[in-house]
N, C-alpha and C positions, 0 to 999 in steps of 0.2 A: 458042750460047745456046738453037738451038731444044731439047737435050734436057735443059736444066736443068726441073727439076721447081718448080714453084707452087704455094703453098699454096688451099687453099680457101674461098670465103670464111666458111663453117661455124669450120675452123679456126682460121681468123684473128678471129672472132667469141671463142671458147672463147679464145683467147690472151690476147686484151685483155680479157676479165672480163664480155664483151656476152654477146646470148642471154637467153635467157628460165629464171629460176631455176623449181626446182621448188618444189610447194607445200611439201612435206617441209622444204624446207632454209628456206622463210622463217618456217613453223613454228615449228623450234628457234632462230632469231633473233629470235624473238619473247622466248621464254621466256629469254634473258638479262638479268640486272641487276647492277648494280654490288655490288659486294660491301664492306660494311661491316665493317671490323675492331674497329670500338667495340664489338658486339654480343657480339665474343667476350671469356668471361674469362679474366683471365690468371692464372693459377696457378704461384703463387711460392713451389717447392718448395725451400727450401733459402735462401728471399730475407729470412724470418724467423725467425734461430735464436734471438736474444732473445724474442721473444712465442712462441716455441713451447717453450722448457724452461720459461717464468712457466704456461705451460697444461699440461703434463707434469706440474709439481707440481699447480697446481691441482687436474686429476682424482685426483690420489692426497690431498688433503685432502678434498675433497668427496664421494668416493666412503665417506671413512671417515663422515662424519660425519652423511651423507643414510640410510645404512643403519641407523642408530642407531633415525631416527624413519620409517622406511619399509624395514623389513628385505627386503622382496620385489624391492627392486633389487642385483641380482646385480653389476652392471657397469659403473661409467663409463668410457670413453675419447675420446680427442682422435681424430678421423676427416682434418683436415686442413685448412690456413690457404688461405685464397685471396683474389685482388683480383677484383672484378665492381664493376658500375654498379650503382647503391643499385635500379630501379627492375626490373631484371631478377634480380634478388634475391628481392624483394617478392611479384612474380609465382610465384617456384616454391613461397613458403607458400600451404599449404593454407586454406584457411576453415571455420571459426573458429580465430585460435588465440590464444597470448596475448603479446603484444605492449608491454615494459616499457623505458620509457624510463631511462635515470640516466646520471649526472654520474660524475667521476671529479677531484676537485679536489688541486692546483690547475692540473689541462689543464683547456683551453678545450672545446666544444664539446659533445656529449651521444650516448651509445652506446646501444646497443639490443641487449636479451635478448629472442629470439622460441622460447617454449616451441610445439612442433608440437603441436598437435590430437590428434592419436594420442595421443602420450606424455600429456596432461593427459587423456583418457578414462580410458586404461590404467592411468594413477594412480591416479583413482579408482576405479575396477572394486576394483581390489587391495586399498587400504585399507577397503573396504566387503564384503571378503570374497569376491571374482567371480572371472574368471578373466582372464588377461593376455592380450587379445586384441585384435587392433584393431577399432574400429566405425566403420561409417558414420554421421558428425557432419555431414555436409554439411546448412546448409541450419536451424542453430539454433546461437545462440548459450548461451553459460555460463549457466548459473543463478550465485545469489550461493553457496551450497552449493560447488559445483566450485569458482566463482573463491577461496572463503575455502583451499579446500584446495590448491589451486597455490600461493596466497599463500607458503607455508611453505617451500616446493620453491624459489621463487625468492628469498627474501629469506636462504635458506643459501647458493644459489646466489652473491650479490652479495657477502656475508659473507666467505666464502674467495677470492672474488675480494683483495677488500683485502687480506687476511690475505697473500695470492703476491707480491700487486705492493708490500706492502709491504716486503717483502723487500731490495727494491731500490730503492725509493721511500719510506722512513720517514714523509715527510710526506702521503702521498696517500691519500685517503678519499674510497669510494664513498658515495655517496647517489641513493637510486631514488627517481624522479621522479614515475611512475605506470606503472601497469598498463592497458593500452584492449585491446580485442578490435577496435577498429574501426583496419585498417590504415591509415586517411587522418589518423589521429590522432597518428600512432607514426612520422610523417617524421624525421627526424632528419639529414636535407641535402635537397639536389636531385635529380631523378631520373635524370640524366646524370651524377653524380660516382661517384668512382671511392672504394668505399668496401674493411674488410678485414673476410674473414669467417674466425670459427673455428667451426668445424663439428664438435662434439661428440657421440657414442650412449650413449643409456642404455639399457641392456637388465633388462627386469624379465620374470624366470620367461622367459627365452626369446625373448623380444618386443623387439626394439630400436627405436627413436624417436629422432629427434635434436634437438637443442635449438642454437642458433645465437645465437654473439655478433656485433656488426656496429658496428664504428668507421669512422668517416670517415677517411679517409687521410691527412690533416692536422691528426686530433689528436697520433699520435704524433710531430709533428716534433720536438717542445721535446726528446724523451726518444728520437732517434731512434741515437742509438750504443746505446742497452739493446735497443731492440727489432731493429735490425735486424744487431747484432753479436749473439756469440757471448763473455758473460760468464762469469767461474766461480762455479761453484754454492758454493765455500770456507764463503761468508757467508750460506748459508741457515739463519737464524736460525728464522726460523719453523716450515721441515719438522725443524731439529733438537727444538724444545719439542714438537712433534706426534709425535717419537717414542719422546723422551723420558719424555711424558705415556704413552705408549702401553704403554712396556716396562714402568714403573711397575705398570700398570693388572694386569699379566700375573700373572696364577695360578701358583703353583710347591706341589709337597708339598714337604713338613716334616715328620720324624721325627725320632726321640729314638732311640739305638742304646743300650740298657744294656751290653750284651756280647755277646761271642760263643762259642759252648759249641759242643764235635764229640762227638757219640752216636753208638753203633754201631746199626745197625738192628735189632739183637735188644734192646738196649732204648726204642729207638722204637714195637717190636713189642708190648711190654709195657707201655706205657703207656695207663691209663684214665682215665674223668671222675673225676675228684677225685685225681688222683697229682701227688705234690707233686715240681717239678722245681727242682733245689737251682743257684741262678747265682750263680758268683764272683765277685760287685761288691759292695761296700758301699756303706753311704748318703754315706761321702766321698769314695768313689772317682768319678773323671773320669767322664762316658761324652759321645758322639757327638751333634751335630748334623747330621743329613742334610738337604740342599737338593738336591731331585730326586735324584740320585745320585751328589751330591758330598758329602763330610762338609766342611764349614764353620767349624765353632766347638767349642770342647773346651768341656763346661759340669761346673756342681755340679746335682745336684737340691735341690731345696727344695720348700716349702709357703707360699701365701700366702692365707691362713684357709684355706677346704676345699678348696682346687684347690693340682694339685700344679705347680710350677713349675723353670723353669731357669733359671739362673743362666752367663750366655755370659764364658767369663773368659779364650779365646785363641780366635782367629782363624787357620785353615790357609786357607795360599797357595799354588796350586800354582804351581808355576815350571818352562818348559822346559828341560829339560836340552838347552846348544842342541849340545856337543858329541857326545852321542849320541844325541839326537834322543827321550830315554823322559822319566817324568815324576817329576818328587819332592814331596816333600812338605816343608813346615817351618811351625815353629808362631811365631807372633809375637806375643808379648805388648801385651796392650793399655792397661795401667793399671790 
C-alpha cells in the first residue's frame, strides 16, 4: 500500500466539478437562453400543391391583365408559399405601405393583401412618367393621389383572385373590405397564430417589389383537400376562356393570291413604269386565300359597290399524312 499512488486534493477538486470557475466560462453561461421554436417559420415547400398551382394561374391572369393598364410592369411571379406567426410577419413590412383587408365567401374569416412601399412608389414614379427606382418613403404616409392609384393595382389584383379560385370554387366571391396604411388596423387574427403567406414579385423596368397575400390557417380547412392536395388543372375553365379570348384577339395577314406566273429575267429586265403585264385568271376563275402562310379558302372575286370583294366557297385542310410523315392537302366543300 505504501507505493500506491494518491490523488490530490487539487485533483480530486477538478473531479467532482469543485474549484473556482473562471470568469470566461461564467461569462458564456451567462449569455445562454432557451431557445424558442415558435419564433421560427416554417416553410412548407411542397405542403401546398393545391394554393400553389390556384397562384401559378393567378400570376399568369393578372400579369396579362395589370400590363394592359400599366405597361411598364414587365413581370409577375409567385416567389413562395410559407407558414409564420401573423405578428412576425407584420414586423418584416416596411412603413408605410398598404394594407387591404377582404373576405373570401362563403369561408369564414378575413385575409389580407399587403402591397410593399417600394412597389406603390415605384408605381407611381412609372405611371407619372419617372424612372423605376426605389425611394426613401420612410417617415410619411400616402397622399390620396397615390392611395387612388394603388386603388386600381389592387382591386385587379382581388378580381383575378376570384376569377382562379373560382375555378374550383364556382360559388366563392372575393369582397375587399378596406384599404388602411395603419398596420394596427389591418389585424386579421392574433399575433401568436399561425397564419399562410404567398409571397409574390413584380418587377417594373428592372426593379422588383413584392406584394404579399396572408390567410389565417384556419380558413382553409372547409376547402382543405383543394389546397393542400394536388388537383387536376382538366377543369380550368377560366385559364381556358383567357386564352381563348387571347388567341381570338391575335393579329394574323390575309392576302388574296390571283395567280402565279414564271418570267425569265430577260423579261424582268425589260420591264418599265407603265408595261402591262398579261395574268392568266379570269374574273371567274378560283384564286387563293392566304392566312400567314397557309392558303385557307378557294374564293370567287366580286364587287360590293366600290370595294372589291371575295367570296370564300371551299375551305383547305391540311391533314398529316401520318404514314409518311409529309403534308396534303384537300378541299371540302362548305355549302
Amino acid at each position: 500500500m505504501a507505493d500506491q499512488e494518491f490523488l490530490s486534493q487539487e485533483e480530486i477538486d477538478a473531479l467532482l466539478g469543485g474549484g473556482d470557475s473562471s470568469d470566461e466560462e461564467l461569462e458564456e453561461e451567462s449569455n445562454i437562453r432557451p431557445f424558442d421554436f415558435s419564433e421560427l417559420e416554417s416553410i412548407k415547400k411542397g405542403g401546398l400543391p393545391g394554393l400553389d398551382l390556384i397562384y401559378e394561374r393567378w400570376v399568369k391572369m393578372f400579369r396579362e391583365e395589370i400590363r394592359r393598364i400599366m405597361p411598364k410592369i414587365n413581370m409577375v411571379s409567385k416567389e413562395s408559399i410559407y407558414i409564420s406567426r401573423f405578428n412576425n410577419f407584420m414586423f418584416k413590412i416596411p412603413l408605410p405601405s398598404s394594407y387591404t383587408t377582404f373576405t373570401m365567401k362563403p369561408l369564414k374569416e378575413t385575409a389580407l393583401l399587403v402591397v410593399d412601399s417600394r412597389l406603390v412608389f415605384t408605381l407611381i414614379s412609372v405611371v407619372f412618367g419617372g424612372p423605376a427606382k426605389p425611394f426613401k418613403v420612410e417617415g410619411r404616409e400616402f397622399t390620396k393621389l397615390e392611395t387612388y392609384i394603388i386603388k386600381d393595382f389592387i382591386d385587379l389584383a382581388l378580381k383575378m383572385l376570384q376569377g382562379t379560385f373560382n375555378n374550383v370554387l364556382p360559388d366563392l366571391k372575393v369582397e375587399k373590405k378596406s384599404t388602411e396604411l395603419n398596420p394596427a388596423l389591418a389585424r386579421i387574427t392574433s399575433g401568436n397564430e399561425k397564419v399562410i403567406i404567398v409571397e409574390c414579385r413584380v418587377d417594373i423596368d428592372g426593379f422588383e417589389a413584392p406584394i404579399y397575400f396572408c390567410y389565417p390557417q384556419g380558413m382553409f380547412l372547409p376547402i382543405k383537400d383543394i389546397i393542400y392536395t394536388e388537383f387536376s388543372g382538366e377543369s380550368d375553365k377560366v385559364w381556358k376562356e383567357k386564352l381563348n379570348e387571347l388567341l381570338l384577339d391575335t393579329e394574323v395577314m390575309v392576302h388574296l393570291e390571283l395567280t402565279r406566273e414564271e418570267f425569265s429575267l430577260k423579261e424582268i429586265v425589260g420591264w418599265e413604269v407603265g408595261s402591262e403585264i398579261m395574268l392568266s385568271v379570269g374574273k371567274d376563275d378560283p384564286v387563293k386565300l392566304i392566312v400567314q402562310d397557309r392558303e385557307k379558302f378557294v374564293c370567287r372575286l366580286g364587287k360590293v359597290k366600290n370595294k372589291y370583294a371575295a367570296l370564300l366557297e371551299e375551305a383547305v385542310i391540311r391533314e398529316d399524312d401520318e404514314e409518311g410523315g409529309s403534308k396534303g392537302e384537300s378541299l371540302e366543300k362548305n355549302g
